[in-house]
NUBA-489786 format. One record per residue (C-alpha): x, y, z. Coordinates in steps of 0.02 Angstrom, whole numbers, always signed. Layout:
<recs>
rec x X	y Y	z Z
...
</recs>
This chain:
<recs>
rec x -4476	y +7323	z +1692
rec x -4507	y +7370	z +1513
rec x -4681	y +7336	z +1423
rec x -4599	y +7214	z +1320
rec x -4526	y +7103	z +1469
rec x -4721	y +7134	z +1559
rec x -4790	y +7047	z +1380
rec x -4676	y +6931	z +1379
rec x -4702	y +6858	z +1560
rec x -4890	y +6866	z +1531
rec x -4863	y +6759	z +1367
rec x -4790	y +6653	z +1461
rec x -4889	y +6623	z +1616
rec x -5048	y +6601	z +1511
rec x -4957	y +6471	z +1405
rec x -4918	y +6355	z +1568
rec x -5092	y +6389	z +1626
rec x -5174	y +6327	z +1453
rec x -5074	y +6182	z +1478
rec x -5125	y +6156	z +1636
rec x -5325	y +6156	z +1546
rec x -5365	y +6360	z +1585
rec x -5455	y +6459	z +1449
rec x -5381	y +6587	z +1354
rec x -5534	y +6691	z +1455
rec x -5471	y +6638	z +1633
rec x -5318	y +6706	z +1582
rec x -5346	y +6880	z +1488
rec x -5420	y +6911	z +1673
rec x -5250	y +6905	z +1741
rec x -5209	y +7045	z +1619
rec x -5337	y +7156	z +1570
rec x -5196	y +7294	z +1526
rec x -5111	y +7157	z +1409
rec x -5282	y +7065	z +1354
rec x -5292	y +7141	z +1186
rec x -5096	y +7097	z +1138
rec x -5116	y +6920	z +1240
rec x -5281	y +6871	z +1147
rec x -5207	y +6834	z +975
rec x -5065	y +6781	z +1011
rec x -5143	y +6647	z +1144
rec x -5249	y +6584	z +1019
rec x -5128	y +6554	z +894
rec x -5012	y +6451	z +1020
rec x -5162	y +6349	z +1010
rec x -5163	y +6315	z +861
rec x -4977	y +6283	z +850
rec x -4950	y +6154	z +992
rec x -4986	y +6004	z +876
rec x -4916	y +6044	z +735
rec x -4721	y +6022	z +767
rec x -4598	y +5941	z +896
rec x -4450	y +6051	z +937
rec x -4294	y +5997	z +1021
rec x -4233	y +6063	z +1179
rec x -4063	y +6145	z +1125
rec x -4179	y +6234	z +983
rec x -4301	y +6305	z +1119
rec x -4139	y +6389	z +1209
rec x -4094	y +6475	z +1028
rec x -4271	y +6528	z +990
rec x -4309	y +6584	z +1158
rec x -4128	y +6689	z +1167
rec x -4153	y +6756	z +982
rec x -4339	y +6835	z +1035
rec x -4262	y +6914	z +1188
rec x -4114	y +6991	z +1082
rec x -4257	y +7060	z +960
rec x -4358	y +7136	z +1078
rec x -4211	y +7209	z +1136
rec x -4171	y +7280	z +991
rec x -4344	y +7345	z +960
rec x -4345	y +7416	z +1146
rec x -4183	y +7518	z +1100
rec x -4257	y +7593	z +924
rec x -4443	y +7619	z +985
rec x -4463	y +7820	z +977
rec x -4546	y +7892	z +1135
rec x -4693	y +7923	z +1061
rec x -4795	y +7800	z +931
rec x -4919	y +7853	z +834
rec x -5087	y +7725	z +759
rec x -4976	y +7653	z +641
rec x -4829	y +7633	z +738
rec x -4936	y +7525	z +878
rec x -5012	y +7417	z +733
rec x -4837	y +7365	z +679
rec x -4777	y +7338	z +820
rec x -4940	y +7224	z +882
rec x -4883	y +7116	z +716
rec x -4716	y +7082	z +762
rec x -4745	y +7043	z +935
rec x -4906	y +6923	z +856
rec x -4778	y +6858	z +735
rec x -4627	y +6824	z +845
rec x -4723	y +6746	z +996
rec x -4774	y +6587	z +877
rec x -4603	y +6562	z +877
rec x -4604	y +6550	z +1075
rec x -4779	y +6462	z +1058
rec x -4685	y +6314	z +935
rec x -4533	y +6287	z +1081
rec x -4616	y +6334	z +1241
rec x -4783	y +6268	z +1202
rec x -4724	y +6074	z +1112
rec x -4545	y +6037	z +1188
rec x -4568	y +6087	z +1359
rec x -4731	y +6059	z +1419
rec x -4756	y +5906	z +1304
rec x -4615	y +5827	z +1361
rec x -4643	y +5850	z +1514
rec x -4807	y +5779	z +1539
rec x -4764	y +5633	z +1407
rec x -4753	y +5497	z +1498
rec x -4896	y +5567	z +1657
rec x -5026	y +5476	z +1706
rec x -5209	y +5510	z +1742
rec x -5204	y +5595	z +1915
rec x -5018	y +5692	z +1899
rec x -5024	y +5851	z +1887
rec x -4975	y +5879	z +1711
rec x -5077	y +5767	z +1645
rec x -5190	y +5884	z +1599
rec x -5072	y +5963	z +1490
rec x -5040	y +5799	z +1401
rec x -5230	y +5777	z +1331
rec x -5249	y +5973	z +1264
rec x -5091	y +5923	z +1170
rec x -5181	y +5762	z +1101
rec x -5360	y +5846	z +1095
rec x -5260	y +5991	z +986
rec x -5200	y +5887	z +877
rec x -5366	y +5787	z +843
rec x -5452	y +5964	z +803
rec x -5335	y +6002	z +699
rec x -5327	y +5841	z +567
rec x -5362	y +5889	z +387
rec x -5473	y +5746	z +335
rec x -5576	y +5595	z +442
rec x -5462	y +5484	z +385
rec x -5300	y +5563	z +496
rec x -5430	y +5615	z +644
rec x -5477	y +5409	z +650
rec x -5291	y +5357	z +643
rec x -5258	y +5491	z +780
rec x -5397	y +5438	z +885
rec x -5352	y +5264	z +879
rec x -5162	y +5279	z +931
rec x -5215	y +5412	z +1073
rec x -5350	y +5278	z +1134
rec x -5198	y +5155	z +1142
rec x -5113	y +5275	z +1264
rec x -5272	y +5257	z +1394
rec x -5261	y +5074	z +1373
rec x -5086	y +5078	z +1426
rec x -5121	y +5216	z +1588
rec x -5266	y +5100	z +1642
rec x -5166	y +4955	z +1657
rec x -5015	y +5030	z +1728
rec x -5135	y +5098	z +1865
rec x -5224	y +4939	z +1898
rec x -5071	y +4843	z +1896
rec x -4966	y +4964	z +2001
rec x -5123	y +4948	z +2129
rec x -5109	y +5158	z +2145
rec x -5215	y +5207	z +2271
rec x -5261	y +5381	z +2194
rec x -5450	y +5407	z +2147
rec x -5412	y +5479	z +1970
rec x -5526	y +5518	z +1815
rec x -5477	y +5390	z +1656
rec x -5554	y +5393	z +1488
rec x -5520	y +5274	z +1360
rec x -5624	y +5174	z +1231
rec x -5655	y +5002	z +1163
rec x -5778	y +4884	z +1086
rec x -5931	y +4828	z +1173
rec x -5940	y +4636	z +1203
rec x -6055	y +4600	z +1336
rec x -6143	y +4683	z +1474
rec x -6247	y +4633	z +1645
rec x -6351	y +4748	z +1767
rec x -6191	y +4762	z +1854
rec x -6065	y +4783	z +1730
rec x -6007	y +4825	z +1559
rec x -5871	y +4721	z +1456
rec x -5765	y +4873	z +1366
rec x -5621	y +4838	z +1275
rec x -5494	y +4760	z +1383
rec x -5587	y +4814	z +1546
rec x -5728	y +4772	z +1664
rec x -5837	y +4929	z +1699
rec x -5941	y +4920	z +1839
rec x -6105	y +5015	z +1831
rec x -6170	y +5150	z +1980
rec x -6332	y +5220	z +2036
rec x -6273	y +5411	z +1929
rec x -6192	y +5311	z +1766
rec x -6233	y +5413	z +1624
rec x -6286	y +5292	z +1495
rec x -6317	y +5351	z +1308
rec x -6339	y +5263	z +1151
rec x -6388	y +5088	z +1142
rec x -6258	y +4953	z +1129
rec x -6227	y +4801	z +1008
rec x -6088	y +4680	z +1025
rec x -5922	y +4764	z +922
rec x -5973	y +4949	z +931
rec x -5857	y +5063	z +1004
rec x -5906	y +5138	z +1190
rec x -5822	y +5286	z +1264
rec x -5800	y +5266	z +1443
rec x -5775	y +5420	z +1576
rec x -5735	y +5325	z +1758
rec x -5663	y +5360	z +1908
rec x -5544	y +5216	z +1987
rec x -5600	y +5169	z +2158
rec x -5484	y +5048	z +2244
rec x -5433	y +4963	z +2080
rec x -5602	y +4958	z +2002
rec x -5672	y +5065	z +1861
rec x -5818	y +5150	z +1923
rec x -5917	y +5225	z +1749
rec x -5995	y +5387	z +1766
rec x -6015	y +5406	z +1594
rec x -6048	y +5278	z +1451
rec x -6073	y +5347	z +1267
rec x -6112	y +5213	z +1128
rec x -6014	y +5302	z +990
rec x -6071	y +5200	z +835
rec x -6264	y +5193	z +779
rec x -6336	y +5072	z +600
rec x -6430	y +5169	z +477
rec x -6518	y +5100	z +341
rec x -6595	y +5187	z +181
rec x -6549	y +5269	z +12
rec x -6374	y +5332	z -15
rec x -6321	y +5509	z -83
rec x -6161	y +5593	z -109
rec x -6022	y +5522	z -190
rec x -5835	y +5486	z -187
rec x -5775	y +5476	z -13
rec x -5907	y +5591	z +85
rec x -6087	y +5490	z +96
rec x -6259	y +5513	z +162
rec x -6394	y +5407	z +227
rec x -6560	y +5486	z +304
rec x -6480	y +5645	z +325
rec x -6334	y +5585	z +442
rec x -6175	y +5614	z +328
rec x -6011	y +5475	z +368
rec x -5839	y +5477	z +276
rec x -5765	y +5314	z +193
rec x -5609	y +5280	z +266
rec x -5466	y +5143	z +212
rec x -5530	y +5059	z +374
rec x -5737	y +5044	z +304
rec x -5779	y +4872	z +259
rec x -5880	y +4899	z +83
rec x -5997	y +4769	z +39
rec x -6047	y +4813	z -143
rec x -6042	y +4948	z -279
rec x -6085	y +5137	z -184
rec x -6200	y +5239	z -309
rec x -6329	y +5357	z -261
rec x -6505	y +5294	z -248
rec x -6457	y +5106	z -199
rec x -6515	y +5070	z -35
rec x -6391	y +5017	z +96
rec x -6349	y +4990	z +298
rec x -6197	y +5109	z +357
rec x -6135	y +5068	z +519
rec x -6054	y +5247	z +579
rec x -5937	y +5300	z +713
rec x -5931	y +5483	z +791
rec x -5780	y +5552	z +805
rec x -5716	y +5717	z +865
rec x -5777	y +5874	z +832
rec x -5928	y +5785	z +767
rec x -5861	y +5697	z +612
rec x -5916	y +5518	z +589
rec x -5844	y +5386	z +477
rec x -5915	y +5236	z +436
rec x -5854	y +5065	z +501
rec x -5937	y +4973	z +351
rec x -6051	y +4997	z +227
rec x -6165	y +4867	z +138
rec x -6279	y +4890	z -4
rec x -6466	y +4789	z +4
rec x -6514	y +4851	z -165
rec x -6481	y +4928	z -326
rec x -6535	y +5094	z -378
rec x -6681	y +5088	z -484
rec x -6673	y +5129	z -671
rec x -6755	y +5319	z -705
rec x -6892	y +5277	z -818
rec x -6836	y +5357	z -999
rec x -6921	y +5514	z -1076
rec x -6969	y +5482	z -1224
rec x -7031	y +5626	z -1305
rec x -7190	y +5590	z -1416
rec x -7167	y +5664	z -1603
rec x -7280	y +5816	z -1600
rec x -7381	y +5790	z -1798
rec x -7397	y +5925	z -1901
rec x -7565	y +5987	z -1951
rec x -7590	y +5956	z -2127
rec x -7717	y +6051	z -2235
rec x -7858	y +5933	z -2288
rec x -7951	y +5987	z -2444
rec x -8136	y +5995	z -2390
rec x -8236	y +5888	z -2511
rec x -8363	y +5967	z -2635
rec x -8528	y +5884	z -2628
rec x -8558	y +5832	z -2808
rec x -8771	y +5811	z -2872
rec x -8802	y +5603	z -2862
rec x -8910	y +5538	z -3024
rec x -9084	y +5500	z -2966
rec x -9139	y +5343	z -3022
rec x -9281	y +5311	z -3129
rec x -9413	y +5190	z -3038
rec x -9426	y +5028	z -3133
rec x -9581	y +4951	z -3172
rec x -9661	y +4816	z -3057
rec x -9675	y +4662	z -3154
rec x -9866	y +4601	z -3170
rec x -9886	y +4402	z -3103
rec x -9925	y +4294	z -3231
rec x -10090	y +4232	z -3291
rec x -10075	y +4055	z -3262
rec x -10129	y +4020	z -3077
rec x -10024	y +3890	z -2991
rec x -10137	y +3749	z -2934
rec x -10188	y +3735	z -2766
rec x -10178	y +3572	z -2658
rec x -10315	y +3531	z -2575
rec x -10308	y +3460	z -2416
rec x -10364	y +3278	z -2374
rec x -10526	y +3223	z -2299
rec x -10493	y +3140	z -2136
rec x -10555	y +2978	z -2146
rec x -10688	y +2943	z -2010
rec x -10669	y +2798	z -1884
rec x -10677	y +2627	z -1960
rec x -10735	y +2562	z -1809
rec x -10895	y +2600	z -1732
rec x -10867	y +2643	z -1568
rec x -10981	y +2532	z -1444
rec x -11134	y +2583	z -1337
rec x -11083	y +2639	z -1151
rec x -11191	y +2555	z -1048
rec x -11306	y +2654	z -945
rec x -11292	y +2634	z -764
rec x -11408	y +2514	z -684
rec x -11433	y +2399	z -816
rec x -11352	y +2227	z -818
rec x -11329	y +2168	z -988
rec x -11392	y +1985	z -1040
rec x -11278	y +1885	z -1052
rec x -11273	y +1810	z -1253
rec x -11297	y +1658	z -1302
rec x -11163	y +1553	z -1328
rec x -11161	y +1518	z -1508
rec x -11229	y +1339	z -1567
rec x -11061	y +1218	z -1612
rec x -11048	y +1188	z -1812
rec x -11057	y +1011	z -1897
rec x -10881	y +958	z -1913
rec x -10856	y +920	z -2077
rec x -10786	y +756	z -2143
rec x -10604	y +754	z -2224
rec x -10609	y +759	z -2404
rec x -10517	y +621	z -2507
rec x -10365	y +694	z -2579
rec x -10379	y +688	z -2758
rec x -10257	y +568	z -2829
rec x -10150	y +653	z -2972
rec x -10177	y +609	z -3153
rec x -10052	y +510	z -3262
rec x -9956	y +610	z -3379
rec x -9943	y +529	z -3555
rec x -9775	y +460	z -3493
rec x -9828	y +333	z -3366
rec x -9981	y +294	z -3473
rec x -9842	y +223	z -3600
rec x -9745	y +148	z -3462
rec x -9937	y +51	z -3385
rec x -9944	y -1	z -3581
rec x -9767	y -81	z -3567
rec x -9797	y -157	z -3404
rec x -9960	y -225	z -3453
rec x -9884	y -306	z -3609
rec x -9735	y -399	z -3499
rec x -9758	y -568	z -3439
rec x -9788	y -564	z -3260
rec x -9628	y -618	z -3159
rec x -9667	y -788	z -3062
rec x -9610	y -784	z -2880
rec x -9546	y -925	z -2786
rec x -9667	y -965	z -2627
rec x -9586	y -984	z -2495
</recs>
């Protein structure tokens, strides 16, 4: 057998045991002759599992067209090879076994193991084709979408197995939102998840976060051994910008699935509610701002003045003033009032009696003659009535009638 066939059935061995969830490691130990040819050429049917789907009557071409070129090289290889000769010929063989990794590796393997279910034995190699491609997604945005229709698929193989009532004790994985829980039991999803002495629980859940479950089905019951609350709430100041965001150090991604409940600018503070997904990417589920940013505070710089030269004052000689003459008083003395005598008491003021004696009584004082009323002098006639006692004693006395 040539050293090209040997390469080639190596290649091809350690691609069905990749599949089958073997390291590139585990196999290079198979081949330690082949491991430096095998290494790079392993790792980059890796890479190339996900990336396209080949048909089946395209494999047979591929597959017949790298045999016919190795032939070929076989028949023009000279006997002996120097340095440069091996490096060429390491970069064709590198070169031409992606072709083998794109048609054996995703048509049929893939295909194959499509429609397994947790438990077969090619299920294995369905997940490293789904885990392959997840790696491999250029933005969070394509990773999310392809984590969310490979999540579907678990659904589906956890329902055909409970409803088919398998009796196989096989490893399922799948994921869902949290909705309730009891010391017995989680609510996941679609599923009840009943809870065991050696559950690994981690993270804390709130209703509507997403849980990653790891359980084994015992007769038609999901037994969880592991339990992973992939979605956490942060709350503080934002940084970053545009579609990549930060909040407390934890950096998220803002998908066309985030809920945004406000305007995103750096500084404002704001709750993220983030999802992990894989290889350690998170995006966030939604986003809602609290508060503004605060305005900076504007520098204003102060106008520096200019020193300006003062002319220092000359101290001029002040006139000193002549003293000015007190004016003399005058010679005529104003008068001066005199004050008033104060006038003594006008009333004697009376003996104090000395103690012991007993003053005599006075004599009461003798009554006075009462004097006898006066006759009121009767006024004189003016000249008038003397005239008028003249008339009357002229007239002839009037004689009254007796009665």
């Amino acid at each position: 057998m040539t050293d090209e066939s040997l390469l080639y059935d190596a290649f091809d061995d350690c691609l069905s045991r990749l599949g089958l969830g073997e390291s590139v490691a585990d196999c290079l130990k198979s081949y330690p002759d082949l491991s430096e040819e095998l290494r790079p050429m392993l790792e980059a049917a890796q890479v190339t599992w996900s990336i396209s789907r080949v048909p089946h009557h395209a494999q047979r071409r591929s597959r017949s067209r790298f045999l016919t070129i190795l032939a070929h090289a076989t028949a023009r290889r000279s006997p002996r090879l120097n340095a440069w000769g091996l490096l060429f010929q390491r970069v064709v063989t590198t070169t031409l076994t992606l072709a083998v990794g794109f048609t054996l590796g995703t048509t049929g393997l893939y295909y194959a193991s499509a429609s397994t279910l947790p438990g077969d034995s090619l299920y294995g190699v369905k997940r490293a084709f789904e885990d392959t491609r997840v790696q491999l997604a250029v933005s969070p945005q394509q990773r999310l979408e392809l984590e969310e229709q490979y999540n579907s698929v678990r659904e589906t193989e956890v329902e055909q197995l409970l409803t088919t009532g398998a009796n196989r004790n096989a490893t399922v994985s799948f994921g869902g939102p949290f909705s309730s829980a009891t010391s017995t039991e989680w609510h996941v999803g679609s599923f009840d998840v009943y809870l065991a002495d050696n559950t690994k629980i981690s993270g804390v859940p709130q209703p509507g976060f997403y849980v990653s479950v790891v359980a084994l089905m015992q007769e038609g019951k999901l037994v969880a051994s592991e339990l992973t609350v992939e979605e956490m709430e942060i709350t503080g100041l934002l940084a970053g910008g545009g579609d990549r965001w930060q909040i407390n150090g934890v950096s998220f991604a803002i998908t066309a699935q985030t809920t945004v409940n406000g305007q995103l600018d750096p500084g404002a503070t704001a709750t993220a509610r983030v999802r992990s997904l894989r290889p350690g990417d998170r995006v966030a589920v939604s986003v809602t701002v609290l508060a503004e940013p605060t305005a900076a505070p504007t520098d204003t710089s102060t106008a520096t003045s200019s020193s300006t030269v003062t002319r220092t004052p000359t101290a001029l000689p002040t006139d000193t003033l002549e003293p000015t003459g007190t004016q003399s008083p005058g010679s005529t003395p104003l008068p001066t009032v005199e004050p008033s005598k104060t006038p003594g008491p006008s009333v004697e003021p009376s003996e104090t009696p000395k103690p012991g004696e007993t003053k005599e009584s006075t004599e009461a004082p003798e009554p006075t003659e009462r004097r006898e009323a006066s006759e009121t002098p009767k006024p004189e006639p003016s000249e008038d009535e003397d005239d008028e006692d003249d008339d009357d004693s002229t007239r002839v006395p009037r004689r009254t009638r007796d009665p």
